[in-house]
Biopython code that builds the backbone (N, CA, C, O; Angstrom):
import numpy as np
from Bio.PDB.StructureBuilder import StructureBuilder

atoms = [
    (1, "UNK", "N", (0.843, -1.180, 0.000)),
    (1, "UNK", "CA", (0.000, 0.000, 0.000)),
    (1, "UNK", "C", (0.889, 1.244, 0.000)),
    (1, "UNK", "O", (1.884, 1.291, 0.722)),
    (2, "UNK", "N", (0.589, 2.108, -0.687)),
    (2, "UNK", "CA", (1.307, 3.266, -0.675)),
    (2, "UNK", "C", (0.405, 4.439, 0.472)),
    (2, "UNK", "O", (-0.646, 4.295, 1.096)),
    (3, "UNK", "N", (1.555, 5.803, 0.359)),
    (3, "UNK", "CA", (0.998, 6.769, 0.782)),
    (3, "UNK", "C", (1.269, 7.962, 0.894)),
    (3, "UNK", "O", (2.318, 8.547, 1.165)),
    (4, "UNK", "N", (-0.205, 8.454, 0.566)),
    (4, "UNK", "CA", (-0.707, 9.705, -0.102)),
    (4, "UNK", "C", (-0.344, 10.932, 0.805)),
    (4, "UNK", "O", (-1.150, 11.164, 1.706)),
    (5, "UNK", "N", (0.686, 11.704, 0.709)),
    (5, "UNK", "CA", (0.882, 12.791, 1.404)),
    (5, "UNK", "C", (0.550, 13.978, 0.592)),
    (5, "UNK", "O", (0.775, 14.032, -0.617)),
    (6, "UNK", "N", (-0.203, 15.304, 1.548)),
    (6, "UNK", "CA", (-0.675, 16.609, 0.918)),
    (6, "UNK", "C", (0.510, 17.253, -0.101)),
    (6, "UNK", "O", (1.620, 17.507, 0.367)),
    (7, "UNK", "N", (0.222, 17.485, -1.431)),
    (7, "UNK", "CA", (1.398, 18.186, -2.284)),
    (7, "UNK", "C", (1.034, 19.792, -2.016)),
    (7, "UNK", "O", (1.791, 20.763, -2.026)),
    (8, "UNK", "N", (-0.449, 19.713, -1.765)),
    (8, "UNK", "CA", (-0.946, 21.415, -2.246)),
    (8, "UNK", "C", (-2.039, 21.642, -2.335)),
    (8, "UNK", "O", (-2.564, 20.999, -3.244)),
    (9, "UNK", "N", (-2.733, 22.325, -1.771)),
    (9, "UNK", "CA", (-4.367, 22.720, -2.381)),
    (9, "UNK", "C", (-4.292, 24.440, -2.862)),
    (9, "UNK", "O", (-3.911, 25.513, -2.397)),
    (10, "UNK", "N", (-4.786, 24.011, -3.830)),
    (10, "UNK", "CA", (-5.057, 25.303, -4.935)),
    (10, "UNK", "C", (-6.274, 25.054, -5.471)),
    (10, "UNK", "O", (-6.933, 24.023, -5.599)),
    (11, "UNK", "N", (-6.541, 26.753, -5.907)),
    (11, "UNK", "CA", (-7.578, 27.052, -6.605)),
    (11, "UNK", "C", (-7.298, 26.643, -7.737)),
    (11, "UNK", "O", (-6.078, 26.656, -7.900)),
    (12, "UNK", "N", (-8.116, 26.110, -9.022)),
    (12, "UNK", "CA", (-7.547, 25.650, -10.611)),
    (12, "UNK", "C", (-7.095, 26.736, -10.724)),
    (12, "UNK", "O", (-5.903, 26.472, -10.887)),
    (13, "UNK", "N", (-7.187, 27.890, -10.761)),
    (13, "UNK", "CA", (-6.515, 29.185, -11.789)),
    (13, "UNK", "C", (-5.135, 29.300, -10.989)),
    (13, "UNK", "O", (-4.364, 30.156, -11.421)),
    (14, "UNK", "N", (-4.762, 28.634, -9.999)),
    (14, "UNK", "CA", (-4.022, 28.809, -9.148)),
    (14, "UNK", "C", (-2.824, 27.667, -9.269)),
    (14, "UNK", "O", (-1.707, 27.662, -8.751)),
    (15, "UNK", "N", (-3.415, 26.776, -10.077)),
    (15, "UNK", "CA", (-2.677, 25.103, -10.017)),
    (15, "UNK", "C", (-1.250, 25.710, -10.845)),
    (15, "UNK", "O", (-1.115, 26.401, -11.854)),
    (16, "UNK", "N", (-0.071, 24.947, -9.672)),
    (16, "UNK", "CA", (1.105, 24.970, -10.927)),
    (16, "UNK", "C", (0.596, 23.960, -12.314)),
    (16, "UNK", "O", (-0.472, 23.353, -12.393)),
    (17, "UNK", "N", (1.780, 23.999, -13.417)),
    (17, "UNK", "CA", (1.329, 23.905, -14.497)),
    (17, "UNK", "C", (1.870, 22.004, -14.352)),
    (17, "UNK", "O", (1.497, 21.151, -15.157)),
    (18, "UNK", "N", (2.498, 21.814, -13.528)),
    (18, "UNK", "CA", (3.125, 20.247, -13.375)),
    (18, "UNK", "C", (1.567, 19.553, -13.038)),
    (18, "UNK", "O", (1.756, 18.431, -13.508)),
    (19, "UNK", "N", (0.313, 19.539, -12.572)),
    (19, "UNK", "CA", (-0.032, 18.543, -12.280)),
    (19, "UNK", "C", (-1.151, 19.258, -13.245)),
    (19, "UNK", "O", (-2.117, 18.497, -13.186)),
    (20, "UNK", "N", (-1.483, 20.357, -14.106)),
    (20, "UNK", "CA", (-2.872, 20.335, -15.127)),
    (20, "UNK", "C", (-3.289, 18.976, -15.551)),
    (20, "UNK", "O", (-4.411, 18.607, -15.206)),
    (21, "UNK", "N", (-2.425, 18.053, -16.362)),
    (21, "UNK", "CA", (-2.412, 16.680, -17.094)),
    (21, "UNK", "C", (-3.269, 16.125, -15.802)),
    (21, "UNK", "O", (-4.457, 15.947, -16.069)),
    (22, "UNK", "N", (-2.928, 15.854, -14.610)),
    (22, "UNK", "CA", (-3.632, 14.885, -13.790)),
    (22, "UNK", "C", (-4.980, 15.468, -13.464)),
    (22, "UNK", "O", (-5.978, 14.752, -13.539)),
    (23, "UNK", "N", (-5.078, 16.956, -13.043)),
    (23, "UNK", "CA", (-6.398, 17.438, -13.089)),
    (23, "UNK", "C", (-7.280, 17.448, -14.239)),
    (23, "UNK", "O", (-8.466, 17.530, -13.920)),
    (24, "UNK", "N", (-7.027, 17.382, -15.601)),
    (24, "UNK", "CA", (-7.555, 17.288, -16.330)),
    (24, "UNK", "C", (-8.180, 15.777, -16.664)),
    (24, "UNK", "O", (-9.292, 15.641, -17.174)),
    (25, "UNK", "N", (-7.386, 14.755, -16.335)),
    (25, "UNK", "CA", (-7.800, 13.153, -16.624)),
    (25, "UNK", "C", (-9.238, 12.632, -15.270)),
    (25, "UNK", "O", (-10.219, 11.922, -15.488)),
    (26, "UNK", "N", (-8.736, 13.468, -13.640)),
    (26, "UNK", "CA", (-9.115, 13.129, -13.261)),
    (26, "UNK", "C", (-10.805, 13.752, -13.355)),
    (26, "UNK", "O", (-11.745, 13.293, -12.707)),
    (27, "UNK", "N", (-10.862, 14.669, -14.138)),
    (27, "UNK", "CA", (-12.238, 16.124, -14.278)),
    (27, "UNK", "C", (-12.862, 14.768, -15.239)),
    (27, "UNK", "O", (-13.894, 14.139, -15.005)),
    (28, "UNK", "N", (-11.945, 14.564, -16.307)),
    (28, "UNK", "CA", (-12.801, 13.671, -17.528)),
    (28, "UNK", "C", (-13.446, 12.253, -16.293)),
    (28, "UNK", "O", (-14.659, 12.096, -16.156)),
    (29, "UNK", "N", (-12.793, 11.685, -15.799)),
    (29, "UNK", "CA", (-13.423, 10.544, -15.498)),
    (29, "UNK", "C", (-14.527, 10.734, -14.298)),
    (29, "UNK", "O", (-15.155, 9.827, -13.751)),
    (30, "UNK", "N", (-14.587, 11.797, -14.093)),
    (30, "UNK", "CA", (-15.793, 12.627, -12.924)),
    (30, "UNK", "C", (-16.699, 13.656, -13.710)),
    (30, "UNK", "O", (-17.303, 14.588, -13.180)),
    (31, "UNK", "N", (-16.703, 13.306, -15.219)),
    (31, "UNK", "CA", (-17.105, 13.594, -16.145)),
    (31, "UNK", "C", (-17.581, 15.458, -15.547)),
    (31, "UNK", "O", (-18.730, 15.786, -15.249)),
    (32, "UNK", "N", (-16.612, 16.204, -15.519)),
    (32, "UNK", "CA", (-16.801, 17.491, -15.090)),
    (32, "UNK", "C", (-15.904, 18.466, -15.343)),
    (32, "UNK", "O", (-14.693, 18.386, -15.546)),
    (33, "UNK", "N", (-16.737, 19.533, -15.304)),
    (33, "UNK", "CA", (-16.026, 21.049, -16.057)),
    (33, "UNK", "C", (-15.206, 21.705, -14.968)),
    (33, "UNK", "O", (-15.867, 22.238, -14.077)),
    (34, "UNK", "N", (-13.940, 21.761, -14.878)),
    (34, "UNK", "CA", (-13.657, 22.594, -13.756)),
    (34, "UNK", "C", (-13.734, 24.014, -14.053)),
    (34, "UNK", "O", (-13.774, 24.382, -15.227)),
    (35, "UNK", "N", (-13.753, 24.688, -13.272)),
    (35, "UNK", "CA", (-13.775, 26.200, -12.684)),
    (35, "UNK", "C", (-12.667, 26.847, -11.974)),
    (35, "UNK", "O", (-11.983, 26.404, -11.051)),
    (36, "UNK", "N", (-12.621, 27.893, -12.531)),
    (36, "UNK", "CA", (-11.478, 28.562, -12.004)),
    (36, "UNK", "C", (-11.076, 29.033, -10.162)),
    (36, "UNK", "O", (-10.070, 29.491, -9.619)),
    (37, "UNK", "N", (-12.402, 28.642, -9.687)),
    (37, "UNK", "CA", (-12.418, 28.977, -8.175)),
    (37, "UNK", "C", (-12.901, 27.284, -7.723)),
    (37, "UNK", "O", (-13.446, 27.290, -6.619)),
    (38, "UNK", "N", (-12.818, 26.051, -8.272)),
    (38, "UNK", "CA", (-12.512, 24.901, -7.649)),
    (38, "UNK", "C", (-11.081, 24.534, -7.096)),
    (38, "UNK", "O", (-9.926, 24.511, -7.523)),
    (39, "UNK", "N", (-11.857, 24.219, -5.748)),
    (39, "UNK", "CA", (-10.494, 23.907, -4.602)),
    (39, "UNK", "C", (-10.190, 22.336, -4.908)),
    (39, "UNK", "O", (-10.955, 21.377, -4.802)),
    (40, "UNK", "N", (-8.637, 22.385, -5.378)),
    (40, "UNK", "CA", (-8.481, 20.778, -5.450)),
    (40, "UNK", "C", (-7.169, 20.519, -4.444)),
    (40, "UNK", "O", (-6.425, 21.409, -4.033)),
    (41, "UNK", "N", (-7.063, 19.158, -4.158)),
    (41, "UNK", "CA", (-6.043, 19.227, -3.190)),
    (41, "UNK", "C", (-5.110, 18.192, -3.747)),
    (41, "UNK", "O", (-5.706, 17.146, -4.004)),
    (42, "UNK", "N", (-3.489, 18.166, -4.080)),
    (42, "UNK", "CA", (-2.859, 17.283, -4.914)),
    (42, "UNK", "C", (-2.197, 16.525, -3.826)),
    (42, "UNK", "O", (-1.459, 16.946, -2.935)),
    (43, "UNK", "N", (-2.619, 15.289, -4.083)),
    (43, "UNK", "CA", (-1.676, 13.936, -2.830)),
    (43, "UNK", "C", (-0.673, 13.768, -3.847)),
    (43, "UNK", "O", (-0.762, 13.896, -5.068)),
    (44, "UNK", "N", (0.195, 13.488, -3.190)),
    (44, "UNK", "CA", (1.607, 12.918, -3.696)),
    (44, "UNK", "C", (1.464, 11.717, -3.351)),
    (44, "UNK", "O", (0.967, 11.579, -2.234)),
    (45, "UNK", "N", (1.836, 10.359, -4.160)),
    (45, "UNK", "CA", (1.847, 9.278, -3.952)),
    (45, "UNK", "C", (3.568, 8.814, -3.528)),
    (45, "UNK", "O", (4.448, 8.964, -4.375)),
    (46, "UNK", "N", (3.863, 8.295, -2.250)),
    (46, "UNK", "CA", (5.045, 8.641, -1.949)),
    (46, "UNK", "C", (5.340, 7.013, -2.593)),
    (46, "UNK", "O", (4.480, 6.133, -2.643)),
    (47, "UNK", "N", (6.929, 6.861, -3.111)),
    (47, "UNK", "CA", (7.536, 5.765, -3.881)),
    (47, "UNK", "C", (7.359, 6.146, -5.512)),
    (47, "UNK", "O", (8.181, 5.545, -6.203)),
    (48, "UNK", "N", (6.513, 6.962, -6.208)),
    (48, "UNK", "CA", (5.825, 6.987, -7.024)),
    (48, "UNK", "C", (6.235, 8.684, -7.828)),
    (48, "UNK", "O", (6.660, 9.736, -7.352)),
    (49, "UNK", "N", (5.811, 8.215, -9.367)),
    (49, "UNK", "CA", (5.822, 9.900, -9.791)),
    (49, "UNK", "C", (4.608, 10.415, -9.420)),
    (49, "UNK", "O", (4.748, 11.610, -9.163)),
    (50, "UNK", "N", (3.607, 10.085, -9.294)),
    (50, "UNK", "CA", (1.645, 10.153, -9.399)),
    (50, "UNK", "C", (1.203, 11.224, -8.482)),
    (50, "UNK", "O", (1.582, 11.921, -7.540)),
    (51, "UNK", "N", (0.762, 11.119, -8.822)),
    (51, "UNK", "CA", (-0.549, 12.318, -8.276)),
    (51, "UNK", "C", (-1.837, 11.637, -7.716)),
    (51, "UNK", "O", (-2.318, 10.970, -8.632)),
    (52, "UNK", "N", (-2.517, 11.544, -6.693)),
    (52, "UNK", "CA", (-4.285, 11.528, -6.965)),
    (52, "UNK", "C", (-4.693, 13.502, -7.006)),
    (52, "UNK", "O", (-4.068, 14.474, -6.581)),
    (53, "UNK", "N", (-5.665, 13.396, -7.539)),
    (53, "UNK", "CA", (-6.284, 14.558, -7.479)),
    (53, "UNK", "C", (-7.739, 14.835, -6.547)),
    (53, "UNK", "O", (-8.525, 13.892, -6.634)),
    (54, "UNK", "N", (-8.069, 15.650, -5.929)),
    (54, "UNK", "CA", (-9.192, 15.762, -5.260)),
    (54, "UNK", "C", (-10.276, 16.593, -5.771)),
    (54, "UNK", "O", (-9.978, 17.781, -5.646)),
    (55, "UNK", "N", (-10.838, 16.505, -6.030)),
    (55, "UNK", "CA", (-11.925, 18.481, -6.120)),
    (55, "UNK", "C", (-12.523, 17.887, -4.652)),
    (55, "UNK", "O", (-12.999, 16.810, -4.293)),
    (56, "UNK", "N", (-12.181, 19.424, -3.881)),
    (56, "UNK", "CA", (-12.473, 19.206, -2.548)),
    (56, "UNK", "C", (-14.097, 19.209, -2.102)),
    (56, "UNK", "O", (-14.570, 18.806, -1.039)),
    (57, "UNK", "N", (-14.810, 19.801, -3.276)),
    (57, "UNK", "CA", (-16.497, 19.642, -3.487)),
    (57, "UNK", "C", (-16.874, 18.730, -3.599)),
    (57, "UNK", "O", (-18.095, 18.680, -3.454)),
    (58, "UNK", "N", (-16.240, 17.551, -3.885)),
    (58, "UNK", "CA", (-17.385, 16.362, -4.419)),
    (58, "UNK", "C", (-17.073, 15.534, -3.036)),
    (58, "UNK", "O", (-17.059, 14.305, -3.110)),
    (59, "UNK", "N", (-16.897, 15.980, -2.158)),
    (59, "UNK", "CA", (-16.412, 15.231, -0.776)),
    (59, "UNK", "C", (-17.422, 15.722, 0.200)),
    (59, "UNK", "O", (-17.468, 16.936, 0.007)),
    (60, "UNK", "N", (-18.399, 15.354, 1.313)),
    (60, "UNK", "CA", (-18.907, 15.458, 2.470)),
    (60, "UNK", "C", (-18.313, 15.327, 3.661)),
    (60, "UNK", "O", (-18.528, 16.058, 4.627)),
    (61, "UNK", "N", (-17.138, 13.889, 3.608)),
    (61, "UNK", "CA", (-16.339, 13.949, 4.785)),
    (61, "UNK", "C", (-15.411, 13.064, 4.159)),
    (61, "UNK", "O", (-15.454, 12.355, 3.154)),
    (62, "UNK", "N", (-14.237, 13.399, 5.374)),
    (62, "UNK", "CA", (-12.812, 12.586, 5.474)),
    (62, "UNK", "C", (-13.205, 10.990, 4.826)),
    (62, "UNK", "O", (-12.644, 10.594, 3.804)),
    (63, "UNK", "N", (-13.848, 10.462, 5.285)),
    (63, "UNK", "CA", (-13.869, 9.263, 5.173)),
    (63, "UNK", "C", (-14.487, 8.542, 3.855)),
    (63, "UNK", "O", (-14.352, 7.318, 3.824)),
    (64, "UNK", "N", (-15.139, 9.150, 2.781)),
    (64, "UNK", "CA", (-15.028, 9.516, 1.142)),
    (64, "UNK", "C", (-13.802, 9.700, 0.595)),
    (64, "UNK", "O", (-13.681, 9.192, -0.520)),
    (65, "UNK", "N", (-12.730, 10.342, 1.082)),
    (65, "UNK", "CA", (-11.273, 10.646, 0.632)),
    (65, "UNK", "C", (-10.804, 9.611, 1.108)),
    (65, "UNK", "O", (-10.189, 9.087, 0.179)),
    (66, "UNK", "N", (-10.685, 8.747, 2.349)),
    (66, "UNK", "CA", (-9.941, 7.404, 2.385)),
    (66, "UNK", "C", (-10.352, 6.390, 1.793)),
    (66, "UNK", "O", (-9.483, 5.566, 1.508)),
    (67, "UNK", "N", (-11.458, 6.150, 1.489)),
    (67, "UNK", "CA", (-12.232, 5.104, 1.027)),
    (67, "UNK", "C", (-11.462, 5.087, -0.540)),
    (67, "UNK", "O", (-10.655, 4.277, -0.996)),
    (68, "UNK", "N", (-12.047, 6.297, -1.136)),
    (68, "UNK", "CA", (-11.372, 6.593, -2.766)),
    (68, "UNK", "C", (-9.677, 5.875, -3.152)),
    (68, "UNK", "O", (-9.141, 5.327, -4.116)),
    (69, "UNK", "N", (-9.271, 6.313, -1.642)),
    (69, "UNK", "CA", (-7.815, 6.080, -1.888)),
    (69, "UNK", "C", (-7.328, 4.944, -1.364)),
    (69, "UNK", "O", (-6.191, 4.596, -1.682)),
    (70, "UNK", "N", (-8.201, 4.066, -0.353)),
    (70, "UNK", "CA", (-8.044, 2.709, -0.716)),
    (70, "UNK", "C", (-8.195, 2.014, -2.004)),
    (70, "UNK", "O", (-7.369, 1.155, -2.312)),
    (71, "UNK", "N", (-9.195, 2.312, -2.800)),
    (71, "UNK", "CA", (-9.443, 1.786, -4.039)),
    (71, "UNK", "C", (-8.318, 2.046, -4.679)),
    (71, "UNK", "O", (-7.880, 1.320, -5.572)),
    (72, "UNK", "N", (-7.712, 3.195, -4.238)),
    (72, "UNK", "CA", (-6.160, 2.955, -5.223)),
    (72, "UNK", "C", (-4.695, 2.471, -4.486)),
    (72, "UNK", "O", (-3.508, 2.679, -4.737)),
    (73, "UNK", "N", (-5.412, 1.741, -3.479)),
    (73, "UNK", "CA", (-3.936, 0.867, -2.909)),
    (73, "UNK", "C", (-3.467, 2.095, -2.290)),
    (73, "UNK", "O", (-2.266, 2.121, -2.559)),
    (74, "UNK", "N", (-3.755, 3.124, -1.609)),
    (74, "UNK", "CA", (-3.280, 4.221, -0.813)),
    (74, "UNK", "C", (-3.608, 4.707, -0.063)),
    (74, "UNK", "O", (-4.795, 4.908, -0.324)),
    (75, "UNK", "N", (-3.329, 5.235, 1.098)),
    (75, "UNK", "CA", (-3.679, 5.283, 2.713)),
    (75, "UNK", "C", (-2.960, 6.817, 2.830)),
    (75, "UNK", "O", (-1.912, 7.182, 2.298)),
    (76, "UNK", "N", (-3.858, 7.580, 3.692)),
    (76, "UNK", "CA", (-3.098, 8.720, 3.881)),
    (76, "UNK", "C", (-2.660, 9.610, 5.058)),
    (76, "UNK", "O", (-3.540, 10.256, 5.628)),
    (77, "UNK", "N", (-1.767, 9.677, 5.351)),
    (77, "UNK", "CA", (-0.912, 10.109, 6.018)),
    (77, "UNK", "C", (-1.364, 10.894, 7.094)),
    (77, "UNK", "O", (-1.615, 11.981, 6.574)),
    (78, "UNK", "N", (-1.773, 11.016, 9.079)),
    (78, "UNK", "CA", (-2.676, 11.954, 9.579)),
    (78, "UNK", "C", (-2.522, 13.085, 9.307)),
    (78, "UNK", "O", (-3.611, 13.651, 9.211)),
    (79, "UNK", "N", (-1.612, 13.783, 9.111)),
    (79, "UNK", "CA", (-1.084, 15.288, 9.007)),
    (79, "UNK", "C", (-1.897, 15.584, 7.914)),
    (79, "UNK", "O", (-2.772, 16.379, 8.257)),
    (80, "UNK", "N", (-1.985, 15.193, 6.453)),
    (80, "UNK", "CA", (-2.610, 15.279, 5.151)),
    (80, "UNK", "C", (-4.290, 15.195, 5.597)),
    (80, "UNK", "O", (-5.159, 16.027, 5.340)),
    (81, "UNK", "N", (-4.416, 13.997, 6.296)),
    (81, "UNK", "CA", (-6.155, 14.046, 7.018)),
    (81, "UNK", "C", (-6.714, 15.241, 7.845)),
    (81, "UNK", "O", (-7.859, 15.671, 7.703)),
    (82, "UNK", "N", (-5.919, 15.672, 8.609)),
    (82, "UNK", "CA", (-5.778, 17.149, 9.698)),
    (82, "UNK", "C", (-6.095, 18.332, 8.430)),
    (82, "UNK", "O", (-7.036, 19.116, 8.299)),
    (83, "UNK", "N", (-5.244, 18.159, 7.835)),
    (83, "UNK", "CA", (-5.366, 19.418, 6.975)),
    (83, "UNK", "C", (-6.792, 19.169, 5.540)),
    (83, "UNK", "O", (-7.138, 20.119, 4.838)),
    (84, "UNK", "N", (-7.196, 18.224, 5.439)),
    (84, "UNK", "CA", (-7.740, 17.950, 4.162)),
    (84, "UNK", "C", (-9.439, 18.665, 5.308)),
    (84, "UNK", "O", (-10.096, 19.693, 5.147)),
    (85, "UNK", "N", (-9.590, 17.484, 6.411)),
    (85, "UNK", "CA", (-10.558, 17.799, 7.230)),
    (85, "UNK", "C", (-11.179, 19.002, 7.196)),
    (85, "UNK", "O", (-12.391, 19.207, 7.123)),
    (86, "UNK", "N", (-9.887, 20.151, 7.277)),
    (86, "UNK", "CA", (-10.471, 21.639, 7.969)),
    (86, "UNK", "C", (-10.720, 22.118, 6.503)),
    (86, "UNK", "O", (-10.909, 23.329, 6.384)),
    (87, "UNK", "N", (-10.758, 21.142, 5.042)),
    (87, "UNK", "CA", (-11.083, 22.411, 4.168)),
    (87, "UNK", "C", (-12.675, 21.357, 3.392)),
    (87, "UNK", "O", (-13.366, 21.608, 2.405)),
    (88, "UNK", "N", (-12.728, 20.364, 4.244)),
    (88, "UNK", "CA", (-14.442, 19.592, 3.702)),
    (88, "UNK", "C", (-15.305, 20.482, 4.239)),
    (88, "UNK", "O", (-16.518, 20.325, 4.102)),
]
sb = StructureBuilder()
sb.init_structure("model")
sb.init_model(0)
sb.init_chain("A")
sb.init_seg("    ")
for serial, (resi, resn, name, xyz) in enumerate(atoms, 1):
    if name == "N":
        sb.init_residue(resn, " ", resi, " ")
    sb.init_atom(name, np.array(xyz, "f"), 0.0, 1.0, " ", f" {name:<3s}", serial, name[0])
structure = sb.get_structure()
């Protein structure tokens, strides 16, 4: 199992230009338009080049963001949970 530590939360108009490619794949398969004032939050997959991506809107609570990231063999880190928490 890997794990997902916080890279960054930004606004899209705000995203460095290194992870657009992953925000963009992950918008298509959540079949959605992003916006320039969507808050996304970038996990770093540690061992790994990867990214997961978040849009911090389509979340109700913490435990939607672990669940997701079990499905991808990844567990995340408390410090990254502390901080993801105070922006659901």
């Amino acid at each position: 199992m890997f794990v997902a530590t916080l890279g960054g939360i930004f606004k899209f108009k705000d995203l460095p230009e290194e992870y657009g490619p992953y925000v963009q794949f992950k918008a298509t398969i959540e079949n959605r338009e992003v916006q320039d004032d969507d808050e996304i939050a970038i996990l770093d997959i540690t061992g790994t080049d990867s990214h997961h991506v978040l849009f911090l809107d389509s979340y109700q609570n913490i435990d939607q963001i672990t669940e997701e990231l079990k499905e991808a063999d990844a567990k995340v880190n408390i410090t990254t949970l502390k901080i993801l928490e105070g922006h659901l």
